[in-house]
C-alpha positions as a Markdown table, in Angstrom:
| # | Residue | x | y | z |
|---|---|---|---|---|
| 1 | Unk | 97.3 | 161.6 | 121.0 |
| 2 | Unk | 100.4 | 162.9 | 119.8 |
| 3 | Unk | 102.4 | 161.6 | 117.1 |
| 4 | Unk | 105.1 | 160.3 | 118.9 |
| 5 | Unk | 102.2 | 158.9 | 121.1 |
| 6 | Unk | 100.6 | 157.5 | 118.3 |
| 7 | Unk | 103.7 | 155.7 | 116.6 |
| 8 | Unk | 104.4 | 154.1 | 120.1 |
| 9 | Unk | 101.1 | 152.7 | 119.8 |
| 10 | Unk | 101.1 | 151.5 | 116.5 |
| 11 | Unk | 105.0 | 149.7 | 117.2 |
| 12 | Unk | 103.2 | 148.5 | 120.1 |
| 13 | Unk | 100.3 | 146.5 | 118.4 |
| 14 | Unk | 102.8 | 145.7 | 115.4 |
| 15 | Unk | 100.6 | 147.7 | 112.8 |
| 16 | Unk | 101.4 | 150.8 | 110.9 |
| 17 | Unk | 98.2 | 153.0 | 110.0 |
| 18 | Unk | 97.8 | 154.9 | 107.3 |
| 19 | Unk | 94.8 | 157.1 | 108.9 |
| 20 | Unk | 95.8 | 157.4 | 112.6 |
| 21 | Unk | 93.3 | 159.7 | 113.5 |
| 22 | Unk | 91.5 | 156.1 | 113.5 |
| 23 | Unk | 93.4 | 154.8 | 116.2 |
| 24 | Unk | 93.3 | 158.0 | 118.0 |
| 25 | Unk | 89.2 | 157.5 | 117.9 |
| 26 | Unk | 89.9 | 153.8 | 119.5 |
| 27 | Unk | 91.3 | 155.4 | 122.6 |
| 28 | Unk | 88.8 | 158.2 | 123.4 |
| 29 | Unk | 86.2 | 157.0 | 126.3 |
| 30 | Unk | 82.3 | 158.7 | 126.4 |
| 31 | Unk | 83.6 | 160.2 | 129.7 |
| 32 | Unk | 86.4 | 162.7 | 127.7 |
| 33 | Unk | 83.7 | 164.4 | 125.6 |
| 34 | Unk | 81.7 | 165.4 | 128.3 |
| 35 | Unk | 84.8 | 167.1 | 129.5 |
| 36 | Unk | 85.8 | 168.1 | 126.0 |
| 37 | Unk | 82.7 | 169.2 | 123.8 |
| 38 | Unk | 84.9 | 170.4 | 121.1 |
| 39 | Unk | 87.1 | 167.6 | 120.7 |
| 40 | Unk | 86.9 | 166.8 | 116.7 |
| 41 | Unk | 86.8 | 163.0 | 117.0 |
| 42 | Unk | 84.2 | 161.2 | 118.5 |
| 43 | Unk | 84.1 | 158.2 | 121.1 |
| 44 | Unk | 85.2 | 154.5 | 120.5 |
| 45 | Unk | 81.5 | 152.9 | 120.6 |
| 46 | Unk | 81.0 | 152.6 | 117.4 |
| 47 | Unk | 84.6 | 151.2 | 116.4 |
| 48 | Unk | 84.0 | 148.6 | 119.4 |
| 49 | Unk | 80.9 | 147.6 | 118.1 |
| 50 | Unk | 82.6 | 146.9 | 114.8 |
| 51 | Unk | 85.9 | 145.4 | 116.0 |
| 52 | Unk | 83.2 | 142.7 | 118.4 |
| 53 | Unk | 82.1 | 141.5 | 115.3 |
| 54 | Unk | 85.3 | 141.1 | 113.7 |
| 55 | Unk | 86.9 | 139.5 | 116.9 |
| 56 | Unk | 84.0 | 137.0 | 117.0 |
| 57 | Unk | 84.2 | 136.0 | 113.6 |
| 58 | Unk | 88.3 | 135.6 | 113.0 |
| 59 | Unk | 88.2 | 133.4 | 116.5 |
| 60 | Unk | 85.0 | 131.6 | 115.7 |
| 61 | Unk | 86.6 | 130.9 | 112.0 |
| 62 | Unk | 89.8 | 129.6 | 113.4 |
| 63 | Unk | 87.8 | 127.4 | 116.2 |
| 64 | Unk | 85.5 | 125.8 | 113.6 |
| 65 | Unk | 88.9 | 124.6 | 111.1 |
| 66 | Unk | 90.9 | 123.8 | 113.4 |
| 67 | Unk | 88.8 | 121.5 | 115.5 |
| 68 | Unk | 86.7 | 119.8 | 113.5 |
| 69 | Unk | 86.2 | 117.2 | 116.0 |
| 70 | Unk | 84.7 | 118.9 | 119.1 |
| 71 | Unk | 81.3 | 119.9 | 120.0 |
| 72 | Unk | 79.3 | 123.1 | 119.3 |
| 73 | Unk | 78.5 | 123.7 | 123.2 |
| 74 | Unk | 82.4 | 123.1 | 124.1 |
| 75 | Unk | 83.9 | 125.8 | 120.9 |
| 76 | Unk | 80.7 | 128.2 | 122.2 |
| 77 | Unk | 82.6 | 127.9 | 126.2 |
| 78 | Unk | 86.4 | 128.2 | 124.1 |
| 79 | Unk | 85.1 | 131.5 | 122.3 |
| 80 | Unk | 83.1 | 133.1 | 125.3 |
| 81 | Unk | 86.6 | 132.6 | 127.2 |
| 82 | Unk | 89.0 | 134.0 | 124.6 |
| 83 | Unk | 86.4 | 137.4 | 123.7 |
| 84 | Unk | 85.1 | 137.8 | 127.1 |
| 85 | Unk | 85.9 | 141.0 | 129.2 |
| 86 | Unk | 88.9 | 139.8 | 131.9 |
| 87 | Unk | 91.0 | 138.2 | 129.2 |
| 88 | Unk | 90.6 | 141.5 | 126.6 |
| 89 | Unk | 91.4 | 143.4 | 129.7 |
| 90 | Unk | 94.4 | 141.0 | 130.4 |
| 91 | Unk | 95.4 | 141.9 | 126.5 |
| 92 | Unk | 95.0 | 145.9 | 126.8 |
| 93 | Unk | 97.7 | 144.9 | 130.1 |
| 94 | Unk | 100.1 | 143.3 | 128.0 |
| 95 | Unk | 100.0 | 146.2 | 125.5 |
| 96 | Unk | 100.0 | 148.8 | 128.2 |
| 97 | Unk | 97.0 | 150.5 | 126.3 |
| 98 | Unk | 95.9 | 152.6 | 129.5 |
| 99 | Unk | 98.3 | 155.8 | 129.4 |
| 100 | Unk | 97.1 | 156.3 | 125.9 |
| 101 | Unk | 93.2 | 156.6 | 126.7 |
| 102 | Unk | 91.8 | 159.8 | 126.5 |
| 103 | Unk | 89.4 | 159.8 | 129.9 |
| 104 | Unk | 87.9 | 161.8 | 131.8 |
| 105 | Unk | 89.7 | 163.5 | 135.1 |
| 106 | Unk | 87.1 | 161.6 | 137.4 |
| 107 | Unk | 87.6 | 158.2 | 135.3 |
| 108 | Unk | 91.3 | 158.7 | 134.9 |
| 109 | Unk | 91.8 | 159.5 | 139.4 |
| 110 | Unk | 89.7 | 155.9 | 139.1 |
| 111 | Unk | 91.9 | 153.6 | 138.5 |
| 112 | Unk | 91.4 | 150.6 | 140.2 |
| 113 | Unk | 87.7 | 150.2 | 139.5 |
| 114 | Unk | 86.3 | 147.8 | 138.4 |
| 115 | Unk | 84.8 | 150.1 | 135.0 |
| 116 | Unk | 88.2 | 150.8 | 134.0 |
| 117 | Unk | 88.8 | 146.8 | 133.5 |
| 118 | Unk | 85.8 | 147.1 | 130.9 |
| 119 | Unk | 87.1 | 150.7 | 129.5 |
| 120 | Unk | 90.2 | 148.5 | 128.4 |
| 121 | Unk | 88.5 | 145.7 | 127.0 |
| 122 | Unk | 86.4 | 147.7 | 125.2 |
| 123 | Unk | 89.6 | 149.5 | 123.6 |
| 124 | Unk | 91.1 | 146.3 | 122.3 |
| 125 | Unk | 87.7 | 145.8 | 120.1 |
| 126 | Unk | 88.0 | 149.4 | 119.0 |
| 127 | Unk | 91.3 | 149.0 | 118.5 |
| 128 | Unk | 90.2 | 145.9 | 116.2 |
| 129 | Unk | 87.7 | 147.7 | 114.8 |
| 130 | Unk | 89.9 | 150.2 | 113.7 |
| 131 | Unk | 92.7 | 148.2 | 112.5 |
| 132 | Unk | 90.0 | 146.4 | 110.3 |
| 133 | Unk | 88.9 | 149.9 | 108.5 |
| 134 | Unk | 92.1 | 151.0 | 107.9 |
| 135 | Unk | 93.7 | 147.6 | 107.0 |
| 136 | Unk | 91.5 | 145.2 | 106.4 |
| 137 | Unk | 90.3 | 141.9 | 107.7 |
| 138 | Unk | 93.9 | 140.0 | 107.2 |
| 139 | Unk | 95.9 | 142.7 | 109.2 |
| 140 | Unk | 92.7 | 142.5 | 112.1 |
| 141 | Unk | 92.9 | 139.0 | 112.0 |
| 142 | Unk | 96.7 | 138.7 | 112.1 |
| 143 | Unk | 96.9 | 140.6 | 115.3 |
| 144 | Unk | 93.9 | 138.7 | 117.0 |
| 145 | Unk | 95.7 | 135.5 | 116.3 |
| 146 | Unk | 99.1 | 136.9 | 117.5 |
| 147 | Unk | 97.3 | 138.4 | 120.7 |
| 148 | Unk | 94.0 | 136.4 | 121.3 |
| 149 | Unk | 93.5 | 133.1 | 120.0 |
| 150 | Unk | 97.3 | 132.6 | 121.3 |
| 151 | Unk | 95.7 | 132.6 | 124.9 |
| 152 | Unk | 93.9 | 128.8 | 123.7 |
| 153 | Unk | 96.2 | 127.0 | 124.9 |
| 154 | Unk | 96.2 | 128.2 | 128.8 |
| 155 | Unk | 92.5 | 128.5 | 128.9 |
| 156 | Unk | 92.3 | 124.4 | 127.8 |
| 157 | Unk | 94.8 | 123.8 | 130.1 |
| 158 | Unk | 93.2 | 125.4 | 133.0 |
| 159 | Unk | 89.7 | 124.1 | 131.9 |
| 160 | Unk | 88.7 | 128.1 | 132.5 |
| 161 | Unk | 86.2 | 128.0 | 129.8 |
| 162 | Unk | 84.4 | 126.1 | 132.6 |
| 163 | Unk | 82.8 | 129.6 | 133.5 |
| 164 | Unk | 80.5 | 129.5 | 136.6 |
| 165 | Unk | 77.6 | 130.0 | 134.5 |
| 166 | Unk | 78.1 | 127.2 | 132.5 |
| 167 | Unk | 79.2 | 124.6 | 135.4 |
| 168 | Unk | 76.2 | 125.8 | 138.0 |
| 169 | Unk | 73.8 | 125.0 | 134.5 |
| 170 | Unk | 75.0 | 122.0 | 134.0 |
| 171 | Unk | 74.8 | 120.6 | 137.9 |
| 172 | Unk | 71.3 | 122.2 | 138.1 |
| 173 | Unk | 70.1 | 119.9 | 135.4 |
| 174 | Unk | 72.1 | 117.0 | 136.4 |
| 175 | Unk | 71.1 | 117.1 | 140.3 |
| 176 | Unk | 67.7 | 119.4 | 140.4 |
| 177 | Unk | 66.1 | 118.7 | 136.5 |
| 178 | Unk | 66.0 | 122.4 | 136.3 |
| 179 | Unk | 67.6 | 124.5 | 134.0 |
| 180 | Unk | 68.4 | 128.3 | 136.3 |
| 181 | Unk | 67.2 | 131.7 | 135.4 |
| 182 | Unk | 68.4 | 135.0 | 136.1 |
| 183 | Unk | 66.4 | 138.3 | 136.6 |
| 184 | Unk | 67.8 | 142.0 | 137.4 |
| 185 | Unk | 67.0 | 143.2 | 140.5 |
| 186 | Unk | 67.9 | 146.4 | 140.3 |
| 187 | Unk | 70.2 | 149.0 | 137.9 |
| 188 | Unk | 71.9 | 152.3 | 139.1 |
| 189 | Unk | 74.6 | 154.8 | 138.3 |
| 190 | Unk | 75.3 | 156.4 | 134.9 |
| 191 | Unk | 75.7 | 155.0 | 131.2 |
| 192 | Unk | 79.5 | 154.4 | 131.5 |
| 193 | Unk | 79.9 | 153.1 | 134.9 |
| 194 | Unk | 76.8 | 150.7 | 136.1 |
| 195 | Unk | 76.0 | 148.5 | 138.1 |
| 196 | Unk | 73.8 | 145.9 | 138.1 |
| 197 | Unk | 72.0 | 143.5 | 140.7 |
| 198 | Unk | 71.2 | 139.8 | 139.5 |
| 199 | Unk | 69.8 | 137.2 | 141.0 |
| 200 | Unk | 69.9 | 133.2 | 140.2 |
| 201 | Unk | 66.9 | 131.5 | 140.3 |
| 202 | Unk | 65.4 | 127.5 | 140.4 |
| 203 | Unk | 62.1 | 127.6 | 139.8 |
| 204 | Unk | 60.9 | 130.0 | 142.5 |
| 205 | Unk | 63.6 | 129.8 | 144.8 |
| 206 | Unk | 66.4 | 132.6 | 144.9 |
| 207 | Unk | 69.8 | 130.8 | 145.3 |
| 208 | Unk | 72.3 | 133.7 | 145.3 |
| 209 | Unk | 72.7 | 137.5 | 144.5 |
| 210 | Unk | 75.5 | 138.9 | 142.2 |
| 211 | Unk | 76.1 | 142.5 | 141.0 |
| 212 | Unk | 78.5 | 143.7 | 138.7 |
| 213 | Unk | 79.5 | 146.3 | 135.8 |
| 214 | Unk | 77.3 | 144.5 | 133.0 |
| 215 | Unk | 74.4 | 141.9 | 133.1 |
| 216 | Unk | 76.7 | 139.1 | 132.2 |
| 217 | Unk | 79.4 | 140.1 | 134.7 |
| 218 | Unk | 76.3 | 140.2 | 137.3 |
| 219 | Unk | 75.3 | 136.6 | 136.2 |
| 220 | Unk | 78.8 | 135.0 | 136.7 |
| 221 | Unk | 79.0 | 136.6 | 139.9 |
| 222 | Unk | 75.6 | 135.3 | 140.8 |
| 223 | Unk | 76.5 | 131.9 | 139.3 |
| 224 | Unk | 79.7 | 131.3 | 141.1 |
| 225 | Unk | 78.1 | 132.6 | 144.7 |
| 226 | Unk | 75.4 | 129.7 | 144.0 |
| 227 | Unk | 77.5 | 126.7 | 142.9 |
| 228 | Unk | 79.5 | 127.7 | 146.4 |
| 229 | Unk | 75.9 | 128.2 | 148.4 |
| 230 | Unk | 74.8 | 124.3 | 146.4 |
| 231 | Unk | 78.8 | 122.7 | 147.4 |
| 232 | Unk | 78.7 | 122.2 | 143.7 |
């Protein structure tokens, strides 16, 4: 990233850094190494494990103060819908974080699979994660207020915290008694660009299939093919 690259970035997200090479790290997929042994900074894995934590904690914080009122099981659905993948992806959109990650040439040709949806999302936590080391938790949490919990209000207004997980769990107790399982079926392809293969069970029975680029993504898929298959 150059430095005119870099200070684009940085006006972008609204934070100056005073160790860019930081930032730089945020953007650099597993995929570029392979390409580029030699390349001094490493992948963003360890910055998005970081910057998961810290997301999860400003958004849980600011859940638990400001509504004081609701449920544990209802913030748990808010929370899952403001971190989860599509809305970090919808984020790293906004921000137009794609022509600064450092890719692969078969991952960068690939642009309209569905891995490069999760390469984003996974760049807003190591972009959190590395505003949080070189910042600190206020300037982290600043931007995940400005960028993420602002998104609250849609996702109450849609009810889309109803995820089809959720909503095929709760009709599966209410109508059947049961509560549903999932189980892989199968896993191919390399580290950075699986696929898995779910299925949804009650009791024995094998209501749907879903597959998708992580187990979670698999399950929802699974779930929402089943409460269609049910008419739930």
């Amino acid at each position: 990233m150059s430095i005119n690259d870099s200070s684009k970035l940085q006006k972008r997200l609204g934070v100056k850094f005073k160790d860019d090479s930081l930032l730089k790290q945020a953007m650099v997929h597993r995929s570029y190494l392979n390409e580029h042994p030699d390349f001094k900074i490493g992948h963003n894995e360890r910055l998005e494990f970081l910057g998961d934590a810290v997301l999860e904690i400003v958004v849980t914080e600011f859940l638990y103060l400001n509504f004081p009122e609701t449920p544990e099981g209802d913030l748990t659905n808010w929370r899952a819908s403001l971190v989860n993948a599509k809305m970090l992806y919808e984020i790293a959109k906004e921000l137009g974080i794609e022509e600064f990650l450092y890719l692969s040439k078969g991952e960068s040709r690939d642009k309209n699979k569905k891995s490069r949806q999760f390469i984003l999302a996974n760049a807003i936590e190591a972009i959190i994660g590395a505003m949080y080391l070189d910042q600190g938790i206020s300037i982290a949490k600043k931007f995940i207020l400005a960028r993420v919990v602002s998104k609250l209000d849609d996702i109450l207004k849609n009810q889309s915290y109803l995820d089809p997980k959720s909503h095929f769990q709760e009709k599966a107790q209410e109508v059947r008694g049961v509560t549903p399982h999932y189980q892989i079926l199968n896993e191919e392809g390399p580290d950075h660009a699986k696929v898995f293969t779910v299925g949804l069970y009650l009791g024995e029975e094998q209501v749907a299939i879903g597959q998708g680029s992580s187990k979670q993504e698999a399950q929802v898929a699974a779930a929402a093919k089943g409460i269609k298959k049910m008419g739930w």
